[in-house]
KENUSE-93935 format. One record per residue (C-alpha): residue in three letters; x negated, z negated, y negated; residue number from 1. Coordinates in steps of 0.001 Angstrom, whole numbers, plus 500000, padded with zeros to 6 digits. Layout:
<nodes>
NODE  residuo      xx      zz      yy  num
NODE      Ala       X       Z       Y  NUM
...
</nodes>
This chain:
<nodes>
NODE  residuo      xx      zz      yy  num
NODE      Unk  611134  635572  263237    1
NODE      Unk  611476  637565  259909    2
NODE      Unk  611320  641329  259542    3
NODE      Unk  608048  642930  257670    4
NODE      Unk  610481  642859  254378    5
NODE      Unk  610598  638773  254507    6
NODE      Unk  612011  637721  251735    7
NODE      Unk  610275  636763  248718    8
NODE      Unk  608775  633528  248377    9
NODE      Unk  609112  632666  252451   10
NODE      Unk  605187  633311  253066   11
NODE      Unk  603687  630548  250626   12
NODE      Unk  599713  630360  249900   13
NODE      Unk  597790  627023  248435   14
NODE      Unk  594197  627541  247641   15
NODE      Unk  591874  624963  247174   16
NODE      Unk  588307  625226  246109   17
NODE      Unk  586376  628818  245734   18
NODE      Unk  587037  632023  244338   19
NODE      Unk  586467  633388  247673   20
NODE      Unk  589155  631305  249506   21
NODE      Unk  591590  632523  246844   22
NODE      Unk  590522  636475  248125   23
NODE      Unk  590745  635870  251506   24
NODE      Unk  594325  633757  250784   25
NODE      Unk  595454  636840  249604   26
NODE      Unk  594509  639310  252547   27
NODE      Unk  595899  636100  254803   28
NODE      Unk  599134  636895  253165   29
NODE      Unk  599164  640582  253628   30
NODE      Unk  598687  640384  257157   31
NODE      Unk  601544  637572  257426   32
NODE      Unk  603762  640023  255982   33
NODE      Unk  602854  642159  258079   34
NODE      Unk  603072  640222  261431   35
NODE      Unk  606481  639735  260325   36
NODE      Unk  606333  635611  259555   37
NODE      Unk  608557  633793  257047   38
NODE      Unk  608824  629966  256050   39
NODE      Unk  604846  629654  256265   40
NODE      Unk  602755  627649  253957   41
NODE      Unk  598879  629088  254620   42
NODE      Unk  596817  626352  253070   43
NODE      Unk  593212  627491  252602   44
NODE      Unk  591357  624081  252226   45
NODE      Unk  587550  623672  250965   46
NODE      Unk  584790  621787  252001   47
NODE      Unk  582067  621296  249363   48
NODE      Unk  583394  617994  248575   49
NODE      Unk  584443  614405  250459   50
NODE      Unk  587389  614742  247427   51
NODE      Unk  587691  618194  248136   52
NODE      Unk  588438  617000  251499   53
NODE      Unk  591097  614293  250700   54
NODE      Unk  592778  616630  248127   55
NODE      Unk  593115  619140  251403   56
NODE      Unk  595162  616283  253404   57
NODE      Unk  597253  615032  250466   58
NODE      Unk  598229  618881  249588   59
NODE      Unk  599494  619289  253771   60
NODE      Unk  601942  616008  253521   61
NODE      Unk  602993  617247  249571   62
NODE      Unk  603877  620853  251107   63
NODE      Unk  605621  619143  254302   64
NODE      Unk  607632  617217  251628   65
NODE      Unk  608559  619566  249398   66
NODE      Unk  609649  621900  252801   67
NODE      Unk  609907  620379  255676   68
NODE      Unk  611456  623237  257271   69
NODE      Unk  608342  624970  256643   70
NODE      Unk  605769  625616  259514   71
NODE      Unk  602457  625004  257818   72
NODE      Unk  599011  626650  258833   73
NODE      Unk  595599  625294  257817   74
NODE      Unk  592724  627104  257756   75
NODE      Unk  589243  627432  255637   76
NODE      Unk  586286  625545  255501   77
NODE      Unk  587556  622293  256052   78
NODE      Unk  589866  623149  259022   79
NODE      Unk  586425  624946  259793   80
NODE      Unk  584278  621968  259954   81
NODE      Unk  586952  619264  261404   82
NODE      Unk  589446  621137  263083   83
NODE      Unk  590370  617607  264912   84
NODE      Unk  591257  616093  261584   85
NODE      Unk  594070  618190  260806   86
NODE      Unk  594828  618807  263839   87
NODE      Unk  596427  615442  264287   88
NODE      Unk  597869  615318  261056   89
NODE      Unk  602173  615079  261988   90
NODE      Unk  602614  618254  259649   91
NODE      Unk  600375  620854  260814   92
NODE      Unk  601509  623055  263114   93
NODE      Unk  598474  625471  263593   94
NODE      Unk  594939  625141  262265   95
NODE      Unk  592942  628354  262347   96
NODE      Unk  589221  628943  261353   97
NODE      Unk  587581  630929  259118   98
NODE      Unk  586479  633405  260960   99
NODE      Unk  590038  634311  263180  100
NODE      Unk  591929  633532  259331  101
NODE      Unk  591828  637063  258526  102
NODE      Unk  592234  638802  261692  103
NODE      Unk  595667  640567  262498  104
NODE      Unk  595672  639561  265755  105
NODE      Unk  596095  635715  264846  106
NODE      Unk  599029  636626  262733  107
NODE      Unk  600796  638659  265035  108
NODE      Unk  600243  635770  267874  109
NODE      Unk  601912  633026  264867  110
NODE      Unk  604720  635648  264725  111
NODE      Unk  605190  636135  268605  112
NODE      Unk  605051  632101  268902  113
NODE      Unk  601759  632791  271412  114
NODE      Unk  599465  630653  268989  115
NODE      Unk  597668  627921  270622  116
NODE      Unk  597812  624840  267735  117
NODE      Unk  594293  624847  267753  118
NODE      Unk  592268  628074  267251  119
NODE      Unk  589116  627993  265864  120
NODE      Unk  585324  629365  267087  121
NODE      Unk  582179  629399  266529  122
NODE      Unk  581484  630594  262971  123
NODE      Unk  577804  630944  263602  124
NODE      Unk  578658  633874  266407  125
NODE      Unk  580604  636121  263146  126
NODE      Unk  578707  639100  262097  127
NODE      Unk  581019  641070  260491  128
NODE      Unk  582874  640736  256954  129
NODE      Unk  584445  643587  256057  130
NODE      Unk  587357  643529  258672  131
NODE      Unk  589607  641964  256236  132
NODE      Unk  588812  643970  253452  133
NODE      Unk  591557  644733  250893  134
NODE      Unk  592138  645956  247083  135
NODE      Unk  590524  642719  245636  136
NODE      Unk  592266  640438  244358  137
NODE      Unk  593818  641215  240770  138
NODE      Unk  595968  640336  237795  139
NODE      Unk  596194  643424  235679  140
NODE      Unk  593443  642562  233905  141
NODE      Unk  590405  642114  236436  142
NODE      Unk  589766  641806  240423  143
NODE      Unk  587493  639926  242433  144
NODE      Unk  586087  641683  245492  145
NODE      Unk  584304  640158  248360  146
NODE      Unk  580553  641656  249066  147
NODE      Unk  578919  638943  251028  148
NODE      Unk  580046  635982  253616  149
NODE      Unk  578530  633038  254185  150
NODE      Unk  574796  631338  254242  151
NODE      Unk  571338  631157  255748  152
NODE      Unk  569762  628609  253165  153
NODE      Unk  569928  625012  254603  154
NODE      Unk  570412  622801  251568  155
NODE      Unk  570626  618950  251965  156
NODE      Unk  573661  618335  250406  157
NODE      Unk  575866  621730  251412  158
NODE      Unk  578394  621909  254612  159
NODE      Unk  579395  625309  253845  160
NODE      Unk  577426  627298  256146  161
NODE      Unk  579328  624979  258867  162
NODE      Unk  582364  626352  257377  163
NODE      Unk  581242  629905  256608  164
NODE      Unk  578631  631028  259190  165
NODE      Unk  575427  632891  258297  166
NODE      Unk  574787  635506  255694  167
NODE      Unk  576799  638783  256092  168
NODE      Unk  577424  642024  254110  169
NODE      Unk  579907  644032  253170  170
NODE      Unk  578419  647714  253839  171
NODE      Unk  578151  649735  250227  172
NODE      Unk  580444  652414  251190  173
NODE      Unk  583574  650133  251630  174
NODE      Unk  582860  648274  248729  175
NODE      Unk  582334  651205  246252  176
NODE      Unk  585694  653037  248236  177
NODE      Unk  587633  649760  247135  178
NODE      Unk  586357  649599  244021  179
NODE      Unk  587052  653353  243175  180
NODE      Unk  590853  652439  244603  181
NODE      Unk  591519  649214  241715  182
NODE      Unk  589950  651423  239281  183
NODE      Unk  592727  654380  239960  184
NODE      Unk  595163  651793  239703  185
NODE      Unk  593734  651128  236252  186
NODE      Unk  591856  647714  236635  187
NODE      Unk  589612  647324  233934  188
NODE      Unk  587123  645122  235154  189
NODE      Unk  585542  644222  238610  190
NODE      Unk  583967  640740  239160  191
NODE      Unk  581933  640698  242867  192
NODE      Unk  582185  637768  244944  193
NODE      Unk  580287  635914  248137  194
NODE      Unk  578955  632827  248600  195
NODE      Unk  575717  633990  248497  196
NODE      Unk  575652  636720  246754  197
NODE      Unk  571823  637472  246096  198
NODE      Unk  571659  637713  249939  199
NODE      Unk  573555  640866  249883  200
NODE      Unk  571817  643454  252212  201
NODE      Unk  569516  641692  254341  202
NODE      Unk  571401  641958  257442  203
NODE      Unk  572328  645721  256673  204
NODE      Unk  569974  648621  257549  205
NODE      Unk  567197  649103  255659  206
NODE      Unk  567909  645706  253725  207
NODE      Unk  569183  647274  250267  208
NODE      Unk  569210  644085  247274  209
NODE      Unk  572092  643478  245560  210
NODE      Unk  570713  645134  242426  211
NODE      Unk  571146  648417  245041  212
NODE      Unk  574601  647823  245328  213
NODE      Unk  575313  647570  241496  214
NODE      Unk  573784  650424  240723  215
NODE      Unk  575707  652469  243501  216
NODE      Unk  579004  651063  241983  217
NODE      Unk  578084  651884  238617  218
NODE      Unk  576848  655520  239186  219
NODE      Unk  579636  656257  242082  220
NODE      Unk  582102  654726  240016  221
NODE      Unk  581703  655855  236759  222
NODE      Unk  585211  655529  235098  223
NODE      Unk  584917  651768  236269  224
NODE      Unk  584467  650127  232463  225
NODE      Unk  582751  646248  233018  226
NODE      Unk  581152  644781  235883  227
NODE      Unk  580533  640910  236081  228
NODE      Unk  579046  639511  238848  229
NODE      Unk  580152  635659  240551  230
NODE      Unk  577686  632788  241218  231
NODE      Unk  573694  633734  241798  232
NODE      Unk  570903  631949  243220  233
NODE      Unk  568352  631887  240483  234
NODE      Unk  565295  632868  242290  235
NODE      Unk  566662  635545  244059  236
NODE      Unk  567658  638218  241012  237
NODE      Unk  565480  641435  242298  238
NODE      Unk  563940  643760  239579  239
NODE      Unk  566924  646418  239615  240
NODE      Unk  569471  644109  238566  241
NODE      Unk  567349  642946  235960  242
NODE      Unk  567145  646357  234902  243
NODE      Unk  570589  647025  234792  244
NODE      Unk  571555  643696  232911  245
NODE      Unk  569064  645226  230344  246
NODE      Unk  569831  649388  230322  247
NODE      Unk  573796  649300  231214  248
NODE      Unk  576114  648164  229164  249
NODE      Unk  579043  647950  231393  250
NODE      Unk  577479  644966  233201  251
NODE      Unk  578805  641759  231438  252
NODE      Unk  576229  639165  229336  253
NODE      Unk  577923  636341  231720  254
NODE      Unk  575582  634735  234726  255
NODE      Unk  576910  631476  236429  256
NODE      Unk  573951  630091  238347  257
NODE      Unk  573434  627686  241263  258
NODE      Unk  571148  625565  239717  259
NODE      Unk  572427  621966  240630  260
NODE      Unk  569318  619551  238962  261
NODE      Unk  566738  619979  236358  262
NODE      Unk  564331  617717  238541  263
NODE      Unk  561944  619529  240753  264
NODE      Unk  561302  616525  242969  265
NODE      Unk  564800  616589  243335  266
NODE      Unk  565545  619937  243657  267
NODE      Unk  562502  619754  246545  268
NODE      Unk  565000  616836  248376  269
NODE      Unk  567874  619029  248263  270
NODE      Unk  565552  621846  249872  271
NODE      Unk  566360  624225  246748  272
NODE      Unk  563919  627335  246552  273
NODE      Unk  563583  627334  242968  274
NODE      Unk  562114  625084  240648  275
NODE      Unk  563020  623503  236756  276
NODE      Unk  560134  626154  235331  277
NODE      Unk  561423  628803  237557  278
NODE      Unk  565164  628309  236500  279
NODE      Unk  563886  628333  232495  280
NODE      Unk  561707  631318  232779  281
NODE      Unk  564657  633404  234294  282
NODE      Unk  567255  632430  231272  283
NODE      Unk  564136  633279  229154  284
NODE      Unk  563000  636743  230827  285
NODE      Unk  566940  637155  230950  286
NODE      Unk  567312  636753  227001  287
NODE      Unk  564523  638773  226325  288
NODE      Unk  566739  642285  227741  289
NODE      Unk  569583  640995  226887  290
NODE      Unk  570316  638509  224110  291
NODE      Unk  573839  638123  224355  292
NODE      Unk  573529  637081  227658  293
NODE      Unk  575746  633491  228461  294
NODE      Unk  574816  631312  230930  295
NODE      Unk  576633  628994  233280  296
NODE      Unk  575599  626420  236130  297
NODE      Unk  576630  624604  238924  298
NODE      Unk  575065  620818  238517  299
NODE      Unk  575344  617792  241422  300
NODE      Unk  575230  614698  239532  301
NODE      Unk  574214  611395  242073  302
NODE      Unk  572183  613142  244360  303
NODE      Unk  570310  610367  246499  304
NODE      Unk  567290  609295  245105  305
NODE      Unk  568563  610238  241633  306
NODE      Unk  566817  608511  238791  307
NODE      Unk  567708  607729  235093  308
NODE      Unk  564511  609775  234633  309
NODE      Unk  566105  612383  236845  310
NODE      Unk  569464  612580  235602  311
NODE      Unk  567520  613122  231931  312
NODE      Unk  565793  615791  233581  313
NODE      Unk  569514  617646  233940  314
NODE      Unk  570422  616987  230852  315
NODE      Unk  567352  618469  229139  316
NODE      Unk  567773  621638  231437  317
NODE      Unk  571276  621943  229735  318
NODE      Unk  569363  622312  226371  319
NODE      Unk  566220  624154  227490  320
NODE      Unk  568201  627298  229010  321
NODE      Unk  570599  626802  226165  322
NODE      Unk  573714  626857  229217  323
NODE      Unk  577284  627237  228072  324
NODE      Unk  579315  627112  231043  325
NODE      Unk  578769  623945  233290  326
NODE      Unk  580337  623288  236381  327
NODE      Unk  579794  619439  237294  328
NODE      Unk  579815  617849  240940  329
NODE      Unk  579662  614708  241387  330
NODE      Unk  577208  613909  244619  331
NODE      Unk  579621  612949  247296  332
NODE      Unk  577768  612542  250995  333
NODE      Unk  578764  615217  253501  334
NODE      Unk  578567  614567  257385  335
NODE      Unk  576161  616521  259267  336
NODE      Unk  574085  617064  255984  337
NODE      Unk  570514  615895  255922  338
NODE      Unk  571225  614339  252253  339
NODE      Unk  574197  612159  253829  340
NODE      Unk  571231  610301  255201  341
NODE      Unk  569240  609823  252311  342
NODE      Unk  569138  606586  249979  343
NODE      Unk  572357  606647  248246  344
NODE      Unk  573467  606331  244525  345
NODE      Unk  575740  603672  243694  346
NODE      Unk  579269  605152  243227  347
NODE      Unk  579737  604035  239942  348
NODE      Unk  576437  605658  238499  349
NODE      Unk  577498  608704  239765  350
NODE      Unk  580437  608639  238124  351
NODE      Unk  579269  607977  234902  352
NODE      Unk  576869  610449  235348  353
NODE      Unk  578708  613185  236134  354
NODE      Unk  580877  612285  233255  355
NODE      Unk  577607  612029  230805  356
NODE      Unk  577074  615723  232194  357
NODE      Unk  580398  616778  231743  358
NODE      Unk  580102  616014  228080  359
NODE      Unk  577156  617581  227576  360
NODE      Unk  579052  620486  228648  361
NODE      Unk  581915  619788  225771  362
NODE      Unk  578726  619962  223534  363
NODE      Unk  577292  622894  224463  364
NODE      Unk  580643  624448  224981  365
NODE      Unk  581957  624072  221512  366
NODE      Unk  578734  624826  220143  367
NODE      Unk  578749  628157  221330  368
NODE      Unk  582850  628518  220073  369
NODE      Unk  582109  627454  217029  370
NODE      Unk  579216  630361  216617  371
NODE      Unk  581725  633167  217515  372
NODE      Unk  584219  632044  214551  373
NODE      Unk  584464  634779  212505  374
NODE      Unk  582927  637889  214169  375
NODE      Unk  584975  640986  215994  376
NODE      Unk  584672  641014  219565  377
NODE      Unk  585568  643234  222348  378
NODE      Unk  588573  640905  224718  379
NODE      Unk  590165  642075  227633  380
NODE      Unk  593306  640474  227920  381
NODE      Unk  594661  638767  230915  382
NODE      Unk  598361  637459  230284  383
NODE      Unk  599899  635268  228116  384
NODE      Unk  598019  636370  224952  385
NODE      Unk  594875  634604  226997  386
NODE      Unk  591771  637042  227258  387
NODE      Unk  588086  636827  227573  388
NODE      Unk  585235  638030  225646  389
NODE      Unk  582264  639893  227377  390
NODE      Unk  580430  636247  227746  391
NODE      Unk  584024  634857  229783  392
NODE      Unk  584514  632676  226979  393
NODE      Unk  588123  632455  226704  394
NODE      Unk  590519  633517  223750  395
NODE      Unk  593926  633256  222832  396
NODE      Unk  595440  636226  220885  397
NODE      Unk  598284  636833  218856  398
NODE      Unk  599700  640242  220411  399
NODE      Unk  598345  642569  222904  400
NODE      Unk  599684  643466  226173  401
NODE      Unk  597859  642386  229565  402
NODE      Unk  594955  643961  231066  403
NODE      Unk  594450  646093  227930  404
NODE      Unk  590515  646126  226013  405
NODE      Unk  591284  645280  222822  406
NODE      Unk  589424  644201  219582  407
NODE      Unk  589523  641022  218168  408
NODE      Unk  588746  638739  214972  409
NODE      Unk  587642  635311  216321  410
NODE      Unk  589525  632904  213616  411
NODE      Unk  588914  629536  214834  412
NODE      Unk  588542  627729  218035  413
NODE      Unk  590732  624602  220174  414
NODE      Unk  588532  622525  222725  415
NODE      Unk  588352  624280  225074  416
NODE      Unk  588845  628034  223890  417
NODE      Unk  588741  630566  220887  418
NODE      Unk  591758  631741  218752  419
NODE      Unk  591857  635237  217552  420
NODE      Unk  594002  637795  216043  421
NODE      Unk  593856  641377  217195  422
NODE      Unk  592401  643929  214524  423
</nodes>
C-alpha cells in the first residue's frame, strides 16, 4: 500500500460519458489519495448508450494492457446497472456503484485490501448528494459543480435513473460555500451540473426552484463574474430564472436543452413532458429577454416507430428554434427500458439518420461562426490559446494567458471553431 503522498501518476482516472461522471472522477481520486492507494485505474463508465456500453469494456482490457500491474476499479452507471458484466470480465478487480463510488469508507476498505470484488446497492435507497462534495471541478478557466443527482422522470428510452437513483439536491448553503471557495481561488466562471437539473429543490424543505438557487449564488456571491448553467429540461425553466437570464448579465446567453425529437407523437412514445410547440415557444419567449441567447440540444435519432415524416419533424425543429449546438444520439435499445420493446428502426436508417442530423448541425454550426466574423467579443480563455465566447462557441486566440477575460476580434472561422486575435 502507498503512503497519502503516492506518487504522481499511480492513481489513474478514465471517464466516459457525462460531465457529471468526470466531477465525481475527480472527488473519486481525492479520496484514493487519501485512503492511501497507488497503481489504480478508477474507470467511471456510462450508460446512456449500448456503444457507450461496449466502449466501457474495450477501455477495461486497453487499461489492463497498457498496465497490467495495475489493479483496476469500475464503477458508474454501467457497473451500476450490470454489475455481473464486469464483474466477470478477467481484468477487473473491484466494481463499485454509484452510490458507495464516492464514499471514503470504500476507499479506505480498497486500501486495507477488505473490499469485497463486488460492492454495489441499491441506488434507489440514496438520498443524499452532497457527501462527496468538493471544489468543482476546474481548469483555471471555469469549474463545474454538482447541484442535483439523479432522476424521477421515466422516459422510454433512458437507463439512467437505474444507474443514478431518484432526484436529489445539493442543499443551497454548500453549494454557494463552494462556490464562494473557487471564486477566492480566482475561477472566473462557474458552470452547475446534475442530471436533472430543473429538479433542483423538490426534495429539499420548502421545495425552492432552481431559479432560487441562482439567484442565491449570484447575490451571495457577488465577486463571482459568469454563471452558465449544464443541460435543462425545457418545460421545467420556472419564472425566476427566466428573470435572471433577462435582468443579470453575469448569467451566460448559452442553454443546452434535452429536447431529443421535434415529433410530438414521438416525443408522447418516449413519455417526454414537453411538446414540439412547447420546446419553440420557450427558444422564442427566451429570445425575446435575451437575444443573444444560443441554443443547444440533445436529439435521439431512430427512436422506434420513427418515420421519414418524423425524422423531418427533427430536422425542421433544428431550423424553427434556430439551435446551434446539437448533440446527436443515435437510438440504440436499452434493457429494462419500455422503448427496448417497441417496433424497432432498422440499424442502417438510424445511422444515416443520425448522420443527416449531425450535418444539419455542421450547418447550423457554421452558420452561426460565420455571423461572429468580424465583431469584438468578450472570451475567457481556457489553455492553449483555446477560449470561449459568452454563447460557448469556441475560439482560438493568438496570445493571452489561461483563465484570463479577455477581448477579442473574431477574424475568421475553421469547421469547427472561431479564430481571433486579442485587441
Amino acid at each position: 500500500m502507498c503512503l497519502n503522498q503516492a506518487l504522481p501518476g499511480s492513481i489513474e482516472t478514465i471517464t466516459l460519458g457525462c460531465r457529471l461522471n468526470l466531477y465525481e472522477s475527480e472527488a473519486m481520486r481525492g479520496l484514493a489519495q487519501t485512503a492511501g492507494l497507488c497503481d489504480v485505474i478508477l474507470i467511471n463508465t456510462c450508460a446512456v448508450t449500448a456503444e457507450a456500453v461496449r466502449q466501457a469494456r474495450q477501455t477495461i482490457r486497453r487499461a489492463k494492457k497498457d498496465k497490467p500491474d495495475a489493479t483496476i476499479v469500475v464503477t458508474g452507471c454501467a457497473a451500476q446497472i450490470d454489475p455481473a458484466m464486469f464483474a466477470v470480465m478477467p481484468e477487473v478487480d473491484h466494481v463499485i456503484g454509484n452510490g458507495e463510488k464516492t464514499s471514503p469508507q470504500t476507499f479506505m476498505d480498497l486500501a486495507g485490501g477488505k473490499a469485497e470484488r463486488v460492492v454495489v446497492n441499491d441506488i434507489m435507497s440514496v438520498h443524499e448528494t452532497a457527501g462527496h462534495l468538493i471544489d468543482g471541478v476546474q481548469d483555471r478557466a471555469r469549474a463545474y459543480v454538482q447541484v442535483q443527482n439523479g432522476c424521477d422522470h421515466r422516459c422510454t428510452f433512458c437507463i439512467i435513473p437505474f444507474g443514478r437513483g431518484n432526484s436529489r439536491s445539493v442543499p443551497a448553503g454548500e453549494v454557494v460555500a463552494m462556490i464562494d471557495r473557487l471564486v477566492a481561488k480566482g475561477v472566473p466562471e462557474v458552470v452547475l451540473s446534475g442530471v436533472d437539473m430543473t429538479s433542483w429543490g423538490a426534495d429539499l424543505p420548502g421545495q425552492p426552484s432552481l431559479g432560487d438557487l441562482v439567484q442565491r449564488i449570484l447575490k451571495l456571491v457577488p465577486d463571482l463574474n459568469r454563471l452558465r448553467l449544464s443541460s435543462l429540461d425545457a418545460v421545467e425553466i420556472d419564472e425566476t430564472l427566466f428573470r435572471l437570464f433577462a435582468d443579470e448579465e453575469r448569467m451566460m446567453p448559452h442553454m443546452h436543452l434535452s429536447l431529443q425529437h421535434g415529433s410530438d407523437l414521438i416525443l408522447k412514445r418516449m413519455k417526454r413532458r414537453h411538446s414540439r410547440a412547447d420546446a419553440i415557444q420557450l427558444a422564442r419567449r427566451l429570445r425575446s429577454i435575451r437575444p443573444e441567447i444560443v441554443f443547444g440540444a440533445d436529439l435521439i435519432a431512430g427512436f422506434p416507430t420513427e418515420t421519414e415524416d418524423h425524422f423531418a419533424d427533427t430536422l425542421s425543429l433544428v431550423d424553427e428554434m434556430d439551435l446551434t449546438f446539437l448533440h446527436v444520439f443515435p437510438y440504440s435499445p436499452r434493457p429494462q427500458t419500455p422503448a427496448a420493446h417497441m417496433p424497432q428502426i432498422a440499424p442502417t436508417t438510424i445511422k444515416a439518420r443520425a448522420a443527416a442530423l449531425r450535418q444539419k448541425g455542421h450547418s447550423v454550426l457554421t452558420r452561426y461562426l460565420d455571423r461572429q466574423i468580424g465583431t469584438t467579443q468578450t472570451v475567457l480563455l481556457e489553455r492553449d490559446g483555446r477560449g470561449r465566447l459568452n454563447s460557448f462557441a469556441e475560439v482560438q486566440i493568438t496570445g493571452g494567458e489561461a483563465g484570463g477575460l479577455i477581448k477579442a476580434h473574431i477574424t475568421s472561422r475553421t469547421e469547427t471553431h472561431l479564430i481571433g486575435v486579442r485587441v
